[in-house]
SERO-4910 file (N, C-alpha, C, O; in steps of 0.05 Angstrom, whole numbers):
BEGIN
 pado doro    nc1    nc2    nc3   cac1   cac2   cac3    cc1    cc2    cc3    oc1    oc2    oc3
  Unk    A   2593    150    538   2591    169    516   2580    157    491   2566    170    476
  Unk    A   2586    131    485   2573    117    469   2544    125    455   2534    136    436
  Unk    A   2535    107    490   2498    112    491   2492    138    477   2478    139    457
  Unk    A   2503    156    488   2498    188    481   2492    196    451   2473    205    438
  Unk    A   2521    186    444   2524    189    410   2506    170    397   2495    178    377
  Unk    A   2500    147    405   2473    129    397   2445    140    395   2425    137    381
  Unk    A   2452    150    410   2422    161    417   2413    189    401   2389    197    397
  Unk    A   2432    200    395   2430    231    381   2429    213    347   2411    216    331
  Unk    A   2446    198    343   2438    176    318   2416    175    310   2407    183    288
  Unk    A   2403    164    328   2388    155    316   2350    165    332   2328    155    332
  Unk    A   2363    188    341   2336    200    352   2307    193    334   2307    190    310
  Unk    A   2288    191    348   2267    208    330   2243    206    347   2248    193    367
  Unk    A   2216    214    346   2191    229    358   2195    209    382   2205    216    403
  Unk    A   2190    189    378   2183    165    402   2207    168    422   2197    167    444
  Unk    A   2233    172    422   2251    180    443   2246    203    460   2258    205    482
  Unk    A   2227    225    451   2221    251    462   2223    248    496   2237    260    512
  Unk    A   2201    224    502   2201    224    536   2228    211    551   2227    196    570
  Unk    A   2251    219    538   2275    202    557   2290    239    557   2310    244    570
  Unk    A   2278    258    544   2296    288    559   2266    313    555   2266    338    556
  Unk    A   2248    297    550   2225    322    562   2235    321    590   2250    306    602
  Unk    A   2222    345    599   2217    361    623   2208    342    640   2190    329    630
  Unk    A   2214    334    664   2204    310    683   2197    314    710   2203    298    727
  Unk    A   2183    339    717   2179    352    741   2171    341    762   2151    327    760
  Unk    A   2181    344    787   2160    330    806   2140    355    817   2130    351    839
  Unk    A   2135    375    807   2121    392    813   2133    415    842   2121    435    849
  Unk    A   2150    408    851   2163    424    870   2181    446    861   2193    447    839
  Unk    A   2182    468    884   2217    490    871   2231    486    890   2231    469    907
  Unk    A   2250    511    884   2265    510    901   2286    480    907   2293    463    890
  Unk    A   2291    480    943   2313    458    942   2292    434    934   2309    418    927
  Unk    A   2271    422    932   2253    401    926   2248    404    903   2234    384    897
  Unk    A   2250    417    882   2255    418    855   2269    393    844   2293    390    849
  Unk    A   2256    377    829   2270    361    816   2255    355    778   2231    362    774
  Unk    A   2269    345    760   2266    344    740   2279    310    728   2302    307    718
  Unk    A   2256    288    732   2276    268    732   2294    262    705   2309    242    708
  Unk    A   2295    272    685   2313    268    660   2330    293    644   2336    296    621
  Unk    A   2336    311    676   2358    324    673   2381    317    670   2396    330    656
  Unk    A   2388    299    680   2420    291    680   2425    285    649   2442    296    635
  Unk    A   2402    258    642   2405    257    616   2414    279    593   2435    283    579
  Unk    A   2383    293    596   2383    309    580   2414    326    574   2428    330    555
  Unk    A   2413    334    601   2445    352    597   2462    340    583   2475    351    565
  Unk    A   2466    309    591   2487    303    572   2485    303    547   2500    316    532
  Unk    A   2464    284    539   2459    303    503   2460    328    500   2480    334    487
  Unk    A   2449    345    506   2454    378    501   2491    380    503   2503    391    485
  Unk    A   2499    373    515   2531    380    515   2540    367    491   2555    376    474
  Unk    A   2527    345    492   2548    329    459   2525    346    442   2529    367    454
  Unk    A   2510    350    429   2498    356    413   2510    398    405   2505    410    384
  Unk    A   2522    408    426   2529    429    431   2558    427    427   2570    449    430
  Unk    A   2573    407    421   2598    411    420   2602    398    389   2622    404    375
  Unk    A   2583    381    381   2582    383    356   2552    381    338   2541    361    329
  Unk    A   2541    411    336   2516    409    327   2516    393    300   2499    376    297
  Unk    A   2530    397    284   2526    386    257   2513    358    258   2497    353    240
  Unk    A   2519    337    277   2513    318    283   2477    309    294   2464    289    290
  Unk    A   2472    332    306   2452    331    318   2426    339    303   2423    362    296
  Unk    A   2403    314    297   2384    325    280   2364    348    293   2361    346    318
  Unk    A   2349    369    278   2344    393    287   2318    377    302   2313    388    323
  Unk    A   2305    360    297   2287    345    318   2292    351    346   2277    362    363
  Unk    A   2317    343    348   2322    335    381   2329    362    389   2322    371    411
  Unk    A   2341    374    374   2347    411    379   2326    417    391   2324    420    416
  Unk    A   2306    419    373   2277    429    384   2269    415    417   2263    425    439
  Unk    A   2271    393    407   2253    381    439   2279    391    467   2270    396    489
  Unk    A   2298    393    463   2317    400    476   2310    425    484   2311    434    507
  Unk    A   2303    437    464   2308    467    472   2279    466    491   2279    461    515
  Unk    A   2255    471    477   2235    467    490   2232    461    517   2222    475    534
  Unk    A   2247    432    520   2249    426    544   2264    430    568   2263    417    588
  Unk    A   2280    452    562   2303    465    576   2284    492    582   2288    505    603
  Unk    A   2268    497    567   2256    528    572   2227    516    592   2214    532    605
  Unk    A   2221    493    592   2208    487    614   2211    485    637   2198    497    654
  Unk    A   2238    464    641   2256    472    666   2257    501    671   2256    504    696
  Unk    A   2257    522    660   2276    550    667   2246    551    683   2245    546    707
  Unk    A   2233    553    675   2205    570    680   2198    557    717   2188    569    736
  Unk    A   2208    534    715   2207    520    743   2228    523    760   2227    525    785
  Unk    A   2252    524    741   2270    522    776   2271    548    772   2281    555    793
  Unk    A   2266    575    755   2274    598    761   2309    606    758   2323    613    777
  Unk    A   2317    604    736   2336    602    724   2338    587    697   2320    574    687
  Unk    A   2366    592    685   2361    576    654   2391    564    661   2404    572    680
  Unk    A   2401    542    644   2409    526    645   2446    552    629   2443    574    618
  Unk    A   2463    543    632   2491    554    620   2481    557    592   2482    579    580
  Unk    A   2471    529    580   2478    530    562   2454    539    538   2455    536    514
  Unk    A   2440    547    550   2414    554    540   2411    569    512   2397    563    492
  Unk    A   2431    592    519   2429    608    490   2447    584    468   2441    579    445
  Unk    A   2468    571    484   2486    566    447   2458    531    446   2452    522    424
  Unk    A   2451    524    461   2422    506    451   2412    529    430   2409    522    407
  Unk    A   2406    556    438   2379    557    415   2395    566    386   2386    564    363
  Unk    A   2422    578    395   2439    573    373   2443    555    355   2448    560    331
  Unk    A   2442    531    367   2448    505    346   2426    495    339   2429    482    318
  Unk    A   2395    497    350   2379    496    332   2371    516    312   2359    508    292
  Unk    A   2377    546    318   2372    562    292   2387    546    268   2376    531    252
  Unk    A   2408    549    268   2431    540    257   2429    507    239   2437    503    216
  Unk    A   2417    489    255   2411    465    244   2380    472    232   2374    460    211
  Unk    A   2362    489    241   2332    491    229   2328    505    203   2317    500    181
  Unk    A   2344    529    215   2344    548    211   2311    566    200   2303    580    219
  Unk    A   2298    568    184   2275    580    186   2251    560    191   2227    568    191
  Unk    A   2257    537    194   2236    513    204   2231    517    231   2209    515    242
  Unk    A   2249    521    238   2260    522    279   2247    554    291   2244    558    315
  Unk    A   2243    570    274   2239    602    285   2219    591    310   2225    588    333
  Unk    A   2187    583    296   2170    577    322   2174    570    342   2166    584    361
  Unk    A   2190    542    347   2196    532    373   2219    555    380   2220    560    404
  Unk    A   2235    567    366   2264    575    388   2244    605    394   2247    613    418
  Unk    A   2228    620    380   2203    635    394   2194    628    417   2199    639    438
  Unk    A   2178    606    413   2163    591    430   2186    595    469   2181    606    490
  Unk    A   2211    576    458   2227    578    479   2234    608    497   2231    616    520
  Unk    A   2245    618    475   2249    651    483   2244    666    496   2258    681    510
  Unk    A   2209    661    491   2191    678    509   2187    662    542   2180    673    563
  Unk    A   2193    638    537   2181    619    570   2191    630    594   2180    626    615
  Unk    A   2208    640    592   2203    659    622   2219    682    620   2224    687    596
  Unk    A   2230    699    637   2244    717    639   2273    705    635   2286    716    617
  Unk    A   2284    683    650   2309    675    644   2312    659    618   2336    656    614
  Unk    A   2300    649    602   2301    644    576   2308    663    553   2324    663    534
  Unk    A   2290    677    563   2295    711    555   2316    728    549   2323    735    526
  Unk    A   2325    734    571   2357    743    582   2374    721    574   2391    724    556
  Unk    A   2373    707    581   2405    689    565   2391    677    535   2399    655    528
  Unk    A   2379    686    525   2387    683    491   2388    712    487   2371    717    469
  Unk    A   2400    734    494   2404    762    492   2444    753    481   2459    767    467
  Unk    A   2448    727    495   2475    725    486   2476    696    464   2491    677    468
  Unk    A   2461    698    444   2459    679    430   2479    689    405   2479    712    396
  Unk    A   2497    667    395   2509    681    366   2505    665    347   2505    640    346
  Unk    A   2500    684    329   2500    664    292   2513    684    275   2516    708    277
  Unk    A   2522    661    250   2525    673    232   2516    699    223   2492    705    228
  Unk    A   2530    714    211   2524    745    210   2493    736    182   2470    743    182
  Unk    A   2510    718    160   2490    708    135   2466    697    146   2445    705    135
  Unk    A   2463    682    163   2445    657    172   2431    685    193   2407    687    194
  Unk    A   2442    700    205   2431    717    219   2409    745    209   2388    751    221
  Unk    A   2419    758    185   2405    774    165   2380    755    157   2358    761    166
  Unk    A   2383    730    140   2365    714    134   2344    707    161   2325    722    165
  Unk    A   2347    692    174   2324    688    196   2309    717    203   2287    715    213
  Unk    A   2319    738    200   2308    769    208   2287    775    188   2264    782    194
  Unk    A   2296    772    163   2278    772    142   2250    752    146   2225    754    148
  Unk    A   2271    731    146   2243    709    151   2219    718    179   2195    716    177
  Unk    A   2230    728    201   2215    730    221   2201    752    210   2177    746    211
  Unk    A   2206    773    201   2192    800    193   2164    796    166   2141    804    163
  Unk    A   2183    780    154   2154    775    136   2136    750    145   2117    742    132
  Unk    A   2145    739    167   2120    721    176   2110    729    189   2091    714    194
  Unk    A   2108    755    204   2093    776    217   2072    785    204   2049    783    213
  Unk    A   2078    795    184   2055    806    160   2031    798    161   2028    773    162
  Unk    A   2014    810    163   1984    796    162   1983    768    183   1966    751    180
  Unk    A   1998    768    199   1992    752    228   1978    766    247   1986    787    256
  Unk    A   1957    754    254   1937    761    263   1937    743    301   1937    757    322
  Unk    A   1937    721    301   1935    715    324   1964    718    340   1988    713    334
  Unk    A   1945    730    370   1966    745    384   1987    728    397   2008    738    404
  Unk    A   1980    694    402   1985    682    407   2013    679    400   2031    680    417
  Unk    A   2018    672    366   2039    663    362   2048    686    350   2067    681    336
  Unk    A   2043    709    350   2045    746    342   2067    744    367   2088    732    363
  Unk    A   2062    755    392   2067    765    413   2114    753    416   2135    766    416
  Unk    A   2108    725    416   2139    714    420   2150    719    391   2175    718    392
  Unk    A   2140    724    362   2152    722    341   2173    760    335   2194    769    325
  Unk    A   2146    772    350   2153    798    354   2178    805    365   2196    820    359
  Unk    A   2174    785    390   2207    786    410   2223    780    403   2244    790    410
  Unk    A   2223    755    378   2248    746    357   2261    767    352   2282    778    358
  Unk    A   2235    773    335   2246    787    310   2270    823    321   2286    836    306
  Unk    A   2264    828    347   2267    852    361   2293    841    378   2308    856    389
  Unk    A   2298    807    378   2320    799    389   2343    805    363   2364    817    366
  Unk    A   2334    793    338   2353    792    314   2365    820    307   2386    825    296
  Unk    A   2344    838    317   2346    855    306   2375    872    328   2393    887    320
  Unk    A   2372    864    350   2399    877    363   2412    863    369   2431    870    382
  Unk    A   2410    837    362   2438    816    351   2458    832    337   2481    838    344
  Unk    A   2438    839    310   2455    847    287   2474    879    295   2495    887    285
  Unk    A   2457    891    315   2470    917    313   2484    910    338   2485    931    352
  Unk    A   2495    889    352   2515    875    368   2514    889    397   2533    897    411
  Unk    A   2484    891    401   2477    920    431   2459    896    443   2443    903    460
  Unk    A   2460    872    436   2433    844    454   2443    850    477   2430    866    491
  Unk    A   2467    841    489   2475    842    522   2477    863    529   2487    862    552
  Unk    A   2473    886    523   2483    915    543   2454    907    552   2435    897    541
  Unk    A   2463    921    586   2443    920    603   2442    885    617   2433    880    639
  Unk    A   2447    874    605   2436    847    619   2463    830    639   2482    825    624
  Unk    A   2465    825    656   2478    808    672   2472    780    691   2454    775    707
  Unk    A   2496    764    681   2487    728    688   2504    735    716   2525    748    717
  Unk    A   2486    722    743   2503    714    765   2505    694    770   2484    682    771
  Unk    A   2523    680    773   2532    663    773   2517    642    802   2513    653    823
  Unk    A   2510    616    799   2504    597    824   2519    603    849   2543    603    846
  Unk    A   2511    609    869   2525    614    899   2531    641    901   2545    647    921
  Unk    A   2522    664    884   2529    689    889   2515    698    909   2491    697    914
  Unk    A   2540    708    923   2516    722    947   2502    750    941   2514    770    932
  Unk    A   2476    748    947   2463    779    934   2449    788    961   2438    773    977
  Unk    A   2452    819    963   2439    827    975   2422    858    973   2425    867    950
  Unk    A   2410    873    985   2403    899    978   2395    897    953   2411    904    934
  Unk    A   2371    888    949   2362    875    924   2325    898    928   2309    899    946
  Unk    A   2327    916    891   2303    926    900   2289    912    880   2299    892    868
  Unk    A   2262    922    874   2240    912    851   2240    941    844   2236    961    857
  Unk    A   2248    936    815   2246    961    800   2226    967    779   2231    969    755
  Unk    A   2206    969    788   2181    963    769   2179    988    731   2186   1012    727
  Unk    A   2170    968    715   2173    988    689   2162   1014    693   2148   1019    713
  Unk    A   2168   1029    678   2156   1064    677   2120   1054    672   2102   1062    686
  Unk    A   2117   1030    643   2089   1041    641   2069   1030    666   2047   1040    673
  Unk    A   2081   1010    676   2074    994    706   2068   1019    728   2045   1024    736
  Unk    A   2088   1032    737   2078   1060    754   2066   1078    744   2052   1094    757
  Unk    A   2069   1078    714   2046   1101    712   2012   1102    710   1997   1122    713
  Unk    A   2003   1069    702   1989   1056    711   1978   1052    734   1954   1047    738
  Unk    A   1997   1056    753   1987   1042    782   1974   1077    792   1952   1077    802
  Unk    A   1983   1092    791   1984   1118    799   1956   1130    785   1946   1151    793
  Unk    A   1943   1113    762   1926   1119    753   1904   1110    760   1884   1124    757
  Unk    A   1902   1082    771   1890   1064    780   1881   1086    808   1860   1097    813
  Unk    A   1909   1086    824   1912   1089    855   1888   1112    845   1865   1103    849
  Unk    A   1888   1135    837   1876   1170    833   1841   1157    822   1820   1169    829
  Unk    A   1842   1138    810   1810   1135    804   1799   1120    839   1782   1127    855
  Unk    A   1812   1105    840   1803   1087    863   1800   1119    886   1779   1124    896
  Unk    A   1824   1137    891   1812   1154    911   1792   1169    902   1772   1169    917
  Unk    A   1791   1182    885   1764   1201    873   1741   1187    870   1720   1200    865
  Unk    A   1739   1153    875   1715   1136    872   1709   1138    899   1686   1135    906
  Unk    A   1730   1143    920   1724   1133    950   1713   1165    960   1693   1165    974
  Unk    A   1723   1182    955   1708   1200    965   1673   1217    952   1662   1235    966
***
């Protein structure tokens, strides 16, 4: 535990490659990530007492936790109170990267739907996301700031988790459909009607 607390000490840029993302390029059961173990353990001390933890390592943490998700196809437990404790330690420095993270896959997504902050620290970052919108033009960093800001925004009216559900590792699932969006079928149906009226 030492090392751990040493290491959150005295972090800085050059430590990055001991809890980036370490893929061997496989999923599933051949999925591996060689500086997971690490990493987790910092994220747990740095999560049990953020104050300690400089928003540096927040960031690369988080980041690098939303890389993993995107690969093994899942997000980590602790995913949302990570982007919690970097809002919280960044606070409007951090918007980009905990954006950045947010959007990296579908399960990054969904579990910061249960992210909590300060109700004060929470109004403020909303503001901040909304007027950095303004006259933002590239869609690039437009597109995830939008999702923030649409996350904060049903933070505050305390409706983020309706609809969303975590299953737990080893659940057995079955009778499982694909429920595709409304504008997705209405699309396809549009597609399908040109493609036949082209074929005949």
């Amino acid at each position: 535990m030492h090392e751990i607390a040493d290491f959150i000490e005295k972090y800085t840029e050059a430590d990055r490659e001991r809890v980036a993302f370490a893929w061997n390029g496989e999923h599933a059961a051949e999925f591996e990530d060689a500086n997971q173990e690490f990493r987790w353990r910092v994220v747990h001390a740095c999560v049990a007492a953020p104050e300690r933890a400089p928003p540096l390592l927040l960031e690369h943490l988080f980041l690098a936790d939303a890389e993993w998700s995107r690969e093994a196809w899942g997000s980590p437990h602790h995913f949302a109170e990570l982007g919690g404790a970097l809002l919280v330690r960044g606070e409007d420095a951090a918007l980009g990267s905990f954006a950045k993270g947010f959007v990296a896959s579908f399960d990054t997504f969904g579990s910061c739907h249960e992210l909590r902050l300060p109700a004060e620290l929470l109004a403020r970052l909303t503001r901040h996301t909304q007027q950095a919108l303004i006259g933002m033009n590239d869609e690039e960093q437009r597109k995830p700031l939008e999702a923030t800001a649409e996350l904060f925004t049903k933070l505050q009216a305390g409706n983020a988790a309706h609809g969303w559900a975590r299953v737990e590792p080893g659940t057995q699932v079955a009778n499982v459909h694909v429920v595709w969006p409304r504008w997705y079928h209405k699309a396809w149906i549009k597609i399908a009607s040109l493609w036949r009226s082209n074929a005949t």
